[in-house]
C-alpha positions as CSV (number, residue, x, y, z in Angstrom):
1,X,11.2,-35.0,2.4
2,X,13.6,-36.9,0.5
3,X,11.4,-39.1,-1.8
4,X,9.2,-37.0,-3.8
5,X,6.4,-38.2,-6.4
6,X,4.3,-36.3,-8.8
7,X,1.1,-36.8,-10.0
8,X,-0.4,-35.5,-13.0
9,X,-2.2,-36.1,-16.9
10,X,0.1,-34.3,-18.8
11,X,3.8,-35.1,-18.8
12,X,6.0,-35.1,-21.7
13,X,8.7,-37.9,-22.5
14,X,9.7,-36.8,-26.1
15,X,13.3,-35.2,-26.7
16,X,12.6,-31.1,-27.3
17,X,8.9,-31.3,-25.7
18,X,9.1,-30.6,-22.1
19,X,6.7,-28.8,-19.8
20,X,5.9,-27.2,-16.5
21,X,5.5,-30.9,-14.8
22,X,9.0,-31.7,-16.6
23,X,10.7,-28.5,-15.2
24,X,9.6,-29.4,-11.9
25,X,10.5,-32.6,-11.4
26,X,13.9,-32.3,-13.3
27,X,14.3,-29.6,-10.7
28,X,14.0,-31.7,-7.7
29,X,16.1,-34.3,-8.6
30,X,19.0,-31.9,-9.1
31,X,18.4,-30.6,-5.5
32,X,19.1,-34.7,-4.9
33,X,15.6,-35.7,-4.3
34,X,14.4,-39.1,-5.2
35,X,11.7,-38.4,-7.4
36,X,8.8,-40.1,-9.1
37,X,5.6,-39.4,-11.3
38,X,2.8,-41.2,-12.2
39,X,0.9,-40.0,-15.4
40,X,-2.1,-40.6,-16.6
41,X,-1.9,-39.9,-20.3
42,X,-5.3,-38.1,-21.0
43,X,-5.1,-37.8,-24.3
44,X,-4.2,-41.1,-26.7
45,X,-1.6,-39.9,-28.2
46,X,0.6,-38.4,-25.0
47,X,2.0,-42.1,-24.9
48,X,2.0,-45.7,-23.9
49,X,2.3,-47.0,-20.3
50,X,5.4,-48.0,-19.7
51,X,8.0,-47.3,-16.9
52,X,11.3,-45.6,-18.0
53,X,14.4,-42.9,-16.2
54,X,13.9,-39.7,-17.8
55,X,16.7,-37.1,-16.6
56,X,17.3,-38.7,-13.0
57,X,13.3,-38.8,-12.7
58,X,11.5,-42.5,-12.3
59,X,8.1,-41.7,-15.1
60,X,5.2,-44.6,-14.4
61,X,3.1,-43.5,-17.5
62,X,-0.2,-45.3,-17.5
63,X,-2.5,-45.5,-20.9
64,X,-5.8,-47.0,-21.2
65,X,-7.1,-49.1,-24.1
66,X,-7.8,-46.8,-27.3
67,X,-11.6,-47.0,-26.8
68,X,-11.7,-45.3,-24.3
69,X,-10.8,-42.0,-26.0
70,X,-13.4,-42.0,-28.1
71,X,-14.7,-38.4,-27.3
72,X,-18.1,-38.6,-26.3
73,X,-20.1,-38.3,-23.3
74,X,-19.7,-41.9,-22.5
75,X,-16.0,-42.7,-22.9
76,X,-15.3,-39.5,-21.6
77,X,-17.1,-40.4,-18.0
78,X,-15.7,-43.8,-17.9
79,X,-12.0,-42.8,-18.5
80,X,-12.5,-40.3,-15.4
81,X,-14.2,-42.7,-13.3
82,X,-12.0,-45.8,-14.3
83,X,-8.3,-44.7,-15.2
84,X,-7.1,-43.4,-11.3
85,X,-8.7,-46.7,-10.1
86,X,-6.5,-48.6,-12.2
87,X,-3.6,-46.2,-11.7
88,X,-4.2,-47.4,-8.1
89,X,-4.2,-50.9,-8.9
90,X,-0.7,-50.9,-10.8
91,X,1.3,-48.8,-9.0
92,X,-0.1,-48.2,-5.5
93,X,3.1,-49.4,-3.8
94,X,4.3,-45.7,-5.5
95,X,2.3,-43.9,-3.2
96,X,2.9,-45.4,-0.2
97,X,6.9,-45.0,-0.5
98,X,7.2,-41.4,-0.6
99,X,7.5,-38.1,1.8
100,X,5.8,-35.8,-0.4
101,X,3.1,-36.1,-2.7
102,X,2.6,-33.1,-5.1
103,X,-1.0,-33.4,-7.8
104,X,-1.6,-30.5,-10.3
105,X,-5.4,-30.1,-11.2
106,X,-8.2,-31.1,-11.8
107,X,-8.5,-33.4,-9.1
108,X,-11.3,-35.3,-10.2
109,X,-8.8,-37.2,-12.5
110,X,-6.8,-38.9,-9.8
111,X,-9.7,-39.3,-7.2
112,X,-9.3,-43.4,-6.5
113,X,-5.8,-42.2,-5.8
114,X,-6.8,-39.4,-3.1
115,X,-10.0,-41.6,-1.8
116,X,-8.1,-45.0,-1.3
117,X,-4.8,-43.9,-0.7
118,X,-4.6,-41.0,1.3
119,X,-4.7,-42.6,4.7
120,X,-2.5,-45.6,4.0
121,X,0.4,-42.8,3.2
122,X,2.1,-40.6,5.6
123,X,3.1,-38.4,3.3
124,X,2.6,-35.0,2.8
125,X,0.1,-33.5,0.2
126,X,0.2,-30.4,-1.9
127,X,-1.9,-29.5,-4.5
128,X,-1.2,-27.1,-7.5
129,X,-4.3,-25.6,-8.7
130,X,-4.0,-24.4,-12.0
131,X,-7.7,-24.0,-12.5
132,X,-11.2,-24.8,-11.3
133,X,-12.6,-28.0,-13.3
134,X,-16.8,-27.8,-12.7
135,X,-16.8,-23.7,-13.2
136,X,-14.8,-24.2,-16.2
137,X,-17.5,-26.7,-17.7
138,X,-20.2,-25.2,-16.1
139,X,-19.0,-22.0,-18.2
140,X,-18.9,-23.8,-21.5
141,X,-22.1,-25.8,-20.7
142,X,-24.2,-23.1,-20.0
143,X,-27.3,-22.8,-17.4
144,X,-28.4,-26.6,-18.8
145,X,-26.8,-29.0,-16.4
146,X,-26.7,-27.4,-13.6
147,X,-26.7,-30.9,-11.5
148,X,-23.6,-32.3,-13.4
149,X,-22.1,-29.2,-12.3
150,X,-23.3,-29.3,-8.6
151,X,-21.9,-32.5,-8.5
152,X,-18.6,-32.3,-9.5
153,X,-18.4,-29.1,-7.4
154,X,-19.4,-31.3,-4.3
155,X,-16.9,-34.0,-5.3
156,X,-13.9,-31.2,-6.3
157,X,-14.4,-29.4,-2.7
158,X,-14.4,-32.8,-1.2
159,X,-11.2,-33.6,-2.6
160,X,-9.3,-30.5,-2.3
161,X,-9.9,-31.3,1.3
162,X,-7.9,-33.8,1.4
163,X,-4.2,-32.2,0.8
164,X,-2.3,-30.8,3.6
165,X,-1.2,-27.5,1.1
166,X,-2.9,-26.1,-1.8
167,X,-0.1,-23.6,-4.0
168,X,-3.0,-21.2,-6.6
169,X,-1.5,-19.4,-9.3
170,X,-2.2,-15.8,-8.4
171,X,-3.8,-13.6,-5.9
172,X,-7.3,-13.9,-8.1
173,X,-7.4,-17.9,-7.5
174,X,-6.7,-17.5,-3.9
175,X,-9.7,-15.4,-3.4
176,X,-11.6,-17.2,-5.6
177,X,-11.0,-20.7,-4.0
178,X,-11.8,-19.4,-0.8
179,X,-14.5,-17.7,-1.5
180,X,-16.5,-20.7,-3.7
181,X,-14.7,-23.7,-1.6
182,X,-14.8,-25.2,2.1
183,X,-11.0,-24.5,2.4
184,X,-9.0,-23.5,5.1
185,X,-7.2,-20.6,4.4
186,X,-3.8,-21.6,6.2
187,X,-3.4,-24.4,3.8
188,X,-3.7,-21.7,0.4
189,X,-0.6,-19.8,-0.5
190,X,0.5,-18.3,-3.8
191,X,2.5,-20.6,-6.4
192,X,3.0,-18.4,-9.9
193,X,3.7,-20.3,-12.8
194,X,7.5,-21.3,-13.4
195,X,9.9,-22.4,-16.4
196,X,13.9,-23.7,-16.2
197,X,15.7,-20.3,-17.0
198,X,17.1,-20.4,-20.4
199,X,18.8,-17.9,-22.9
200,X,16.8,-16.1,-24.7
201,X,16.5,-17.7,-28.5
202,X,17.8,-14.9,-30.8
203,X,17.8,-14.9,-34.5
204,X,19.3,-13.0,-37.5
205,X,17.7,-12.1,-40.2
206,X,19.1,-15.1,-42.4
207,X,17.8,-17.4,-40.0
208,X,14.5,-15.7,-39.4
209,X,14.1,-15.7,-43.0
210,X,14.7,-19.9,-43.0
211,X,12.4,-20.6,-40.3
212,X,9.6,-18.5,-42.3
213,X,10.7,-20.5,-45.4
214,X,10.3,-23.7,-44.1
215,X,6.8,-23.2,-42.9
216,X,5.3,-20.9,-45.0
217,X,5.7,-17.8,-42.9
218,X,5.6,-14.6,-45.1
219,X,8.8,-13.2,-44.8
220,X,7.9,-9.9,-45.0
221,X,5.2,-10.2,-43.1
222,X,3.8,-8.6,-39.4
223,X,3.3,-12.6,-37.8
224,X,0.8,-12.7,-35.1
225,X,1.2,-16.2,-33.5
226,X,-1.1,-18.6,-31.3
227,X,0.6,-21.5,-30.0
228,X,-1.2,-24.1,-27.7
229,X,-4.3,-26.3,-27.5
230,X,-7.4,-25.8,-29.9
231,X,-10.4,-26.7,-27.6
232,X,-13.9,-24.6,-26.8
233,X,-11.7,-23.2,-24.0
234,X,-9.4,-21.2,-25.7
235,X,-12.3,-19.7,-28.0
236,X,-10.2,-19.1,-30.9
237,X,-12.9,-17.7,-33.1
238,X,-11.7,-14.6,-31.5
239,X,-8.3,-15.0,-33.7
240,X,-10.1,-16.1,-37.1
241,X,-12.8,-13.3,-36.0
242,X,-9.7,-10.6,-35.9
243,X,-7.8,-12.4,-39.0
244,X,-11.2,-11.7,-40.7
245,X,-11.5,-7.6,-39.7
246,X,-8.0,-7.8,-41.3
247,X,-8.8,-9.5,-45.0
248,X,-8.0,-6.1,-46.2
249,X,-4.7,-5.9,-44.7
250,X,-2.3,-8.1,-46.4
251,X,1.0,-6.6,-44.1
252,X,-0.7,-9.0,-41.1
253,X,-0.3,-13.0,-41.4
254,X,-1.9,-15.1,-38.7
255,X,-0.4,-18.6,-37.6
256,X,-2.0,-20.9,-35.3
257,X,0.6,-23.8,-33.6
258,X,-1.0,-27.3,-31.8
259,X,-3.9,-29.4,-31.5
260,X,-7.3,-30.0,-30.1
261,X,-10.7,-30.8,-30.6
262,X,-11.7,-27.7,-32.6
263,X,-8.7,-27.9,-35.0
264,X,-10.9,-29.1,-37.6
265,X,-13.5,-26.6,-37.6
266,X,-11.7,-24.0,-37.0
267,X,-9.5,-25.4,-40.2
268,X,-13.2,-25.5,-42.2
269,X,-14.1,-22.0,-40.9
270,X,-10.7,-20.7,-42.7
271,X,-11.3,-22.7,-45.8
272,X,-15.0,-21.8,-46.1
273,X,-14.5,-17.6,-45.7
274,X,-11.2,-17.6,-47.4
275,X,-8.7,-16.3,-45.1
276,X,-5.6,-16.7,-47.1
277,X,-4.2,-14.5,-44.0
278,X,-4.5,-18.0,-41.7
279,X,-2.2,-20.7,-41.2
280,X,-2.1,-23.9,-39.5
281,X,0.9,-25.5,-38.6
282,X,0.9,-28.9,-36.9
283,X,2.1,-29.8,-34.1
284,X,6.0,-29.6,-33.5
285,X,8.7,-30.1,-30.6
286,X,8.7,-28.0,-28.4
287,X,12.5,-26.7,-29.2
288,X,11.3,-26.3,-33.0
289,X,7.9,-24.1,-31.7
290,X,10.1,-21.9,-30.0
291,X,12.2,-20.8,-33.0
292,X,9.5,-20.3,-35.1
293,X,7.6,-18.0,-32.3
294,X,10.8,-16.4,-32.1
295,X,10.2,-15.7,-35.6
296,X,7.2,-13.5,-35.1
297,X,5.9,-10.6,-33.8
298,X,3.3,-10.7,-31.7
299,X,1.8,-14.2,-29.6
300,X,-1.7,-14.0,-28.9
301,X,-3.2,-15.2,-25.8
302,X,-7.1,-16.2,-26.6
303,X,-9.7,-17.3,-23.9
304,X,-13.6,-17.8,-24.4
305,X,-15.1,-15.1,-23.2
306,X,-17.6,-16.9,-20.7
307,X,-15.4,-18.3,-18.4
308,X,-15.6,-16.5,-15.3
309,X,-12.9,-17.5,-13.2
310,X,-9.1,-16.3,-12.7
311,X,-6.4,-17.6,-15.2
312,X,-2.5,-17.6,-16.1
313,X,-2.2,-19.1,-19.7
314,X,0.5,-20.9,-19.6
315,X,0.9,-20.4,-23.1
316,X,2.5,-16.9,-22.2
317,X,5.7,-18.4,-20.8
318,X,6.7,-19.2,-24.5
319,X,6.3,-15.7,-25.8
320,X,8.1,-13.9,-22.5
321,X,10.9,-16.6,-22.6
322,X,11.9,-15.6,-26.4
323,X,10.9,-12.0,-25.7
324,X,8.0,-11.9,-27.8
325,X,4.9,-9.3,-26.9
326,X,2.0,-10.1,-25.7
327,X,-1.5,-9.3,-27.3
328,X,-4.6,-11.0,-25.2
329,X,-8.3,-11.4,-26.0
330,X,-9.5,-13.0,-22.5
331,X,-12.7,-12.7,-20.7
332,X,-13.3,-9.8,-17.8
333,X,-12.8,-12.2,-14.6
334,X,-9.6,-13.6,-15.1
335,X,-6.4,-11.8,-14.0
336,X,-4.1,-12.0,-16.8
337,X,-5.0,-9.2,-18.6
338,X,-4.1,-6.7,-15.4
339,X,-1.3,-8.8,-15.0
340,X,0.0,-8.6,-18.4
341,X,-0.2,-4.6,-18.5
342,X,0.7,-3.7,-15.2
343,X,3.3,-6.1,-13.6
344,X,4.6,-7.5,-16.9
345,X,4.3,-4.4,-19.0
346,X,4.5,-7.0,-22.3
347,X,1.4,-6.2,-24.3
348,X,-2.1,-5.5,-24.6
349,X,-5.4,-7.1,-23.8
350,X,-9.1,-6.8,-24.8
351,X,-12.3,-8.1,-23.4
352,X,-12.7,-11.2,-25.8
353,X,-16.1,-10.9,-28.5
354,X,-15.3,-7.7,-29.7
355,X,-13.1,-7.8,-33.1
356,X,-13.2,-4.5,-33.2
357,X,-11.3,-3.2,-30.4
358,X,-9.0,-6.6,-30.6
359,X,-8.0,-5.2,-34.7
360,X,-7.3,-1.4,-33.0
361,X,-4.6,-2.7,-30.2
362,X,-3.1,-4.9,-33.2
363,X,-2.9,-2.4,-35.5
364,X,-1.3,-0.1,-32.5
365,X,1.1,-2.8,-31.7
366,X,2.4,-3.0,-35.0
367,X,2.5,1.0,-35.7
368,X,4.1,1.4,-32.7
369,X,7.3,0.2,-32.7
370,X,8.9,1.7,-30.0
371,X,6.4,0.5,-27.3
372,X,6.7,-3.1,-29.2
373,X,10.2,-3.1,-28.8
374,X,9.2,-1.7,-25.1
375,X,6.8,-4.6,-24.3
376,X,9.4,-7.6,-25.8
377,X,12.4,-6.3,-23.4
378,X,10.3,-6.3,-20.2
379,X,8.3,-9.4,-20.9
380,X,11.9,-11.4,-20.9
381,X,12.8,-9.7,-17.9
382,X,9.6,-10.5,-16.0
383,X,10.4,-13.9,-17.0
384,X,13.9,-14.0,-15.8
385,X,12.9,-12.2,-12.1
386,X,9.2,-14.0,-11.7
387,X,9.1,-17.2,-13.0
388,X,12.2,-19.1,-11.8
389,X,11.2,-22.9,-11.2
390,X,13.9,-23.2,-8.1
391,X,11.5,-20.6,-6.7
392,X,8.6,-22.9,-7.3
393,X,9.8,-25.9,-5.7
394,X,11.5,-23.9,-2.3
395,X,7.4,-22.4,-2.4
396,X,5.9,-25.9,-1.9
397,X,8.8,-27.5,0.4
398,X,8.3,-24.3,2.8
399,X,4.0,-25.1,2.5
400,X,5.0,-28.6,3.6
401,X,7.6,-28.1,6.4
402,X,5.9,-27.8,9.3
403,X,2.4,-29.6,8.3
């Protein structure tokens, strides 16, 4: 399996802002694969099609026309119906000349690729599932369209059953997949969440004290920090909720990193209650948002609380890699929290909805400075032993092997 291509909606091409997808393919090419990815950018503003060598990797980045990110019902339905078929129409020859075709989730994105192309390749297929697209929108939907969500489920199921190998990203998705999905089990093994090993991002006081400068951190300050998208998904009413129960205690600042559909009401909701202990900070590059988490205290991992499916933020990778602790408000299904306090031993977690409890492990965190310290030196070290990306790609060449 020489020739290698990627699919996927989210791949970075700016200097300082790679990701997962990045890590991966950058990863085979150094083990001297050929490698590929075609992109679909999902959002307007991940970037224009074009064709370029990034790092040793051939990127095919497709964009549609602007309309059709117009977010509404409508354009939303078309893009997913419309942009793999043209994907298809550009750059099929891609998918024909390769050994090894690895998609990431949700599958419904790509599904002219996987429909029209899958028996016209001889290549293998392995799909990472990072998370389950019609329970996730059924979850934020509610009971009300139950048919949309019976649908997609029919077409999801459909489609997983179409890849050779399916990598899940912990023990919770496994069970979960088989237990809701017409999967063979022999296909499913475990693939947990990688990064590129780095050095840990260390700063003295003097610089500490600049990056706070230069964005308005409080320099003397307890920082509590979310970084990552701002959609219904992340519920991150939980955070302005908590920044609220703790008006009355000026030693806490809050800052909120990224972008997303709720940005701006979450923005009007801080302006309209007065919670001078918020701050937004727009998006930056990725190599900038790591020294100014490394500037902080505590990251927050936030989740609404009616999902009810398994989950790894991905968002936690940032904090572990700079050795910053962990404190989580996530629903009761999803694994993370467990996984947090008994495997990582980085931080706390609560049952999101409940302010409350979410202000008490805060306020431990921070009076506690010992078990602080405790939870930043074995978060980094969890990430140095658990989430190698060499590890990742061995996972899904050994899943492939003897298909």
């Amino acid at each position: 399996m020489e020739r290698i291509l990627l699919l996927t909606t989210k791949y970075p091409c700016r200097a300082g802002e790679g990701w997962l997808t990045n890590e991966l393919a950058d990863c085979f090419a150094k083990e001297g694969k050929s490698v590929s990815v075609l992109v679909l950018s999902w959002e307007y503003s991940d970037g224009e099609s074009a064709v370029i060598d990034l790092n040793g990797v051939r990127v095919y980045r497709l964009r549609l026309w602007k309309i059709f990110y117009n977010k509404n019902i409508i354009f939303s339905t078309l893009k997913i119906f419309l942009f793999s078929a043209l994907v298809r129409f550009r750059h099929g020859r891609v998918l024909r000349d390769t050994d090894l075709i690895v998609a990431t989730t949700p599958c419904i994105v790509i599904w002219a690729l996987l429909d029209f192309f899958w028996k016209k390749t001889k290549a293998k297929k392995y799909l990472i599932l990072w998370d389950f697209f019609p329970y996730y929108m059924r979850d934020l939907w509610g009971a009300g369209k139950s048919k949309l969500f019976s649908f997609f489920l029919r077409w999801e199921n459909r489609l997983y059953r179409k890849f050779d190998a399916i990598g899940c990203m912990t023990k919770g998705s496994i069970d979960f997949l088989e237990s809701h999905y017409k999967i063979d089990p022999e296909k499913v093994s475990l693939l947990p969440l990688w990064t590129k090993q780095l050095h840990q991002v260390v700063l003295d006081a003097s610089e500490r004290s600049s990056i706070r400068a230069k964005y308005g951190i409080i320099d003397e300050a307890f920082v509590v920090i979310y970084g990552g998208a701002m959609s219904v998904v992340q519920g991150l009413d939980n955070i302005l909720d908590l920044a609220s129960h703790s008006k009355a205690k000026p030693q806490f600042q809050f800052v909120l990193i990224g972008k997303g559909s709720e940005l701006a009401r979450l923005k009007a909701r801080v302006q309209d209650e007065s919670l001078h202990n918020v701050l937004f900070i727009d998006h930056v590059p990725r190599d900038e948002y790591e020294k100014i988490i490394a500037a902080c205290d505590l990251g927050l991992v936030s989740l609404s609380g009616n999902h009810a499916v398994p989950s790894f933020p991905s968002k936690s990778i940032d904090y572990l890699k700079v050795g910053l602790p962990i404190l989580a408000s996530i629903d009761k299904y999803t694994e993370f929290g467990g996984i947090l306090t008994r495997d990582m031993k980085a931080g706390l977690w609560v049952e999101a909805g409940n302010p409350v409890t979410l202000a008490e492990a805060l306020e431990r965190m921070y009076s506690d400075s010992v078990f602080l310290s405790e939870c930043a030196k074995n978060g980094r070290q969890y990430y140095e032993q658990e989430m190698k990306v060499d590890s990742a790609i061995q996972k899904i060449l050994f899943a492939c092997e003897d298909i």
